[in-house]
C-alpha positions as CSV (number, residue, x, y, z in Angstrom):
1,X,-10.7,-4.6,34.0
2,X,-7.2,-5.0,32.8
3,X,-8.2,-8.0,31.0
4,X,-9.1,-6.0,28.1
5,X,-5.9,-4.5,27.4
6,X,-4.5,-7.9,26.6
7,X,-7.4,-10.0,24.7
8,X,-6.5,-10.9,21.4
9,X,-8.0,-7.9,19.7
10,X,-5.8,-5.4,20.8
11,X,-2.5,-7.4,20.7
12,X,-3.4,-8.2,16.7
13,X,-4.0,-4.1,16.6
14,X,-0.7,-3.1,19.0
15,X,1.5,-5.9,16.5
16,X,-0.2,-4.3,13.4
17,X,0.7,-1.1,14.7
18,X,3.9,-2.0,15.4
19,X,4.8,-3.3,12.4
20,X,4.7,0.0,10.7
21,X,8.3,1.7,11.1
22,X,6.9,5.5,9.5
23,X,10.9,6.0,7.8
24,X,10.1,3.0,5.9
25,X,6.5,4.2,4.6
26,X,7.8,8.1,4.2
27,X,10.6,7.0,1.9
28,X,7.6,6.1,-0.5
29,X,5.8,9.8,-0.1
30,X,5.2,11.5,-3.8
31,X,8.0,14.2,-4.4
32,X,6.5,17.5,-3.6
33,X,4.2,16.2,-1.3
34,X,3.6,18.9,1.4
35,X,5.0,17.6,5.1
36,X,4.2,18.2,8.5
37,X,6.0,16.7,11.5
38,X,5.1,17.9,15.3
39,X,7.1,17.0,18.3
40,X,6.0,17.8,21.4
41,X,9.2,18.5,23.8
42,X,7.0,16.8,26.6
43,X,5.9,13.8,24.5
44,X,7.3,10.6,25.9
45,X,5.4,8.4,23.6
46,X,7.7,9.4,20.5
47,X,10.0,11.8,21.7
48,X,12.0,14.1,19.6
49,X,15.0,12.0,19.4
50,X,13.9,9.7,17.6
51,X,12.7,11.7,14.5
52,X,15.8,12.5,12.6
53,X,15.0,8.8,10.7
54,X,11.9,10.0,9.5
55,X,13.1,13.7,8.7
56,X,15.7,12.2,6.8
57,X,13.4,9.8,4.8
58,X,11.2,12.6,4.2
59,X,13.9,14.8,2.4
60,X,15.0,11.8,0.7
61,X,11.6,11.6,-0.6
62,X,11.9,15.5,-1.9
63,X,9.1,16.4,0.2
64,X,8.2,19.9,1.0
65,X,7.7,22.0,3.8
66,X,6.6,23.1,6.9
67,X,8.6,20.5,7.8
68,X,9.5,19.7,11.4
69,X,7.5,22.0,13.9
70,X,9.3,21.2,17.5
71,X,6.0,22.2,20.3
72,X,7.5,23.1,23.6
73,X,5.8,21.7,26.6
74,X,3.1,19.7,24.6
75,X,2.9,15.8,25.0
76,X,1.6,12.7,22.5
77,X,-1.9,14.0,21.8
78,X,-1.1,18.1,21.0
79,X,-2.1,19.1,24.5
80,X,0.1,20.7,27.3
81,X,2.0,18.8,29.4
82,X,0.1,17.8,32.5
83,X,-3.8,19.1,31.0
84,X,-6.6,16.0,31.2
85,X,-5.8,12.9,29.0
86,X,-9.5,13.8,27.5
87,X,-9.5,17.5,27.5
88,X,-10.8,18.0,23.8
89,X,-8.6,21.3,22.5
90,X,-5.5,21.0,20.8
91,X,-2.9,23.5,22.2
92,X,-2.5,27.0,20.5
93,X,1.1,26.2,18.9
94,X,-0.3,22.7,17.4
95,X,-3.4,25.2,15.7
96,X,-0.2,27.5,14.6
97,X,1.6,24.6,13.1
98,X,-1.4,23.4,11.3
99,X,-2.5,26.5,9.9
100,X,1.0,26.9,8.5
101,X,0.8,24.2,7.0
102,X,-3.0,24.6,5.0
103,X,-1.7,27.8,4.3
104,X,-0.7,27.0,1.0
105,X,-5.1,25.7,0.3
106,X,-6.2,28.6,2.4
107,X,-7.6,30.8,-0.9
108,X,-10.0,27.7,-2.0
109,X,-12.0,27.9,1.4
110,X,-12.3,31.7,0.9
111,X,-15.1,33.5,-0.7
């Protein structure tokens, strides 16, 4: 079973992936361009120490707000800590942070 996770399919996707450093890409982002970054306090994948580099590209790129958007208690993938690593729903405060920032496009969806 554990085969899988190191045929050479996934270690040409985990090097690929890795190869990416996000400061590097985000010094590149269009002045203006709208930003959002989420970090979950319970994330352990990336946690929140490590994105001043790419807060720091970001405003070095003149982009604009909502900025940063620190979500206590979630982890990696939006949910609460401890919930099911397949449970479908993003957590209320990841929805709040996401509405804030399509709240700038939210009068071309209305009628």
């Amino acid at each position: 079973m554990l085969n899988g996770f190191f045929d050479p399919h996934n270690a040409t996707f985990v090097r690929s992936d890795d190869a990416i450093y996000p400061p590097d890409i985000a010094r590149h982002v269009a002045h203006g361009t709208r930003a959002l970054v989420t970090c979950g306090t319970a994330d352990t994948n990336v946690p929140c120490r490590t994105t001043p580099p790419l807060l720091t590209a970001l405003a070095a790129a003149r982009t604009t707000g909502p900025g940063l958007r620190i979500l206590a208690s979630l982890e990696h993938f939006l949910h609460p800590a401890g919930a099911p690593a397949n449970d479908q729903m993003i957590a209320p405060a990841a929805q709040r942070a996401l509405h804030d920032f399509v709240r700038p496009w939210q009068h071309l969806t209305t009628s």
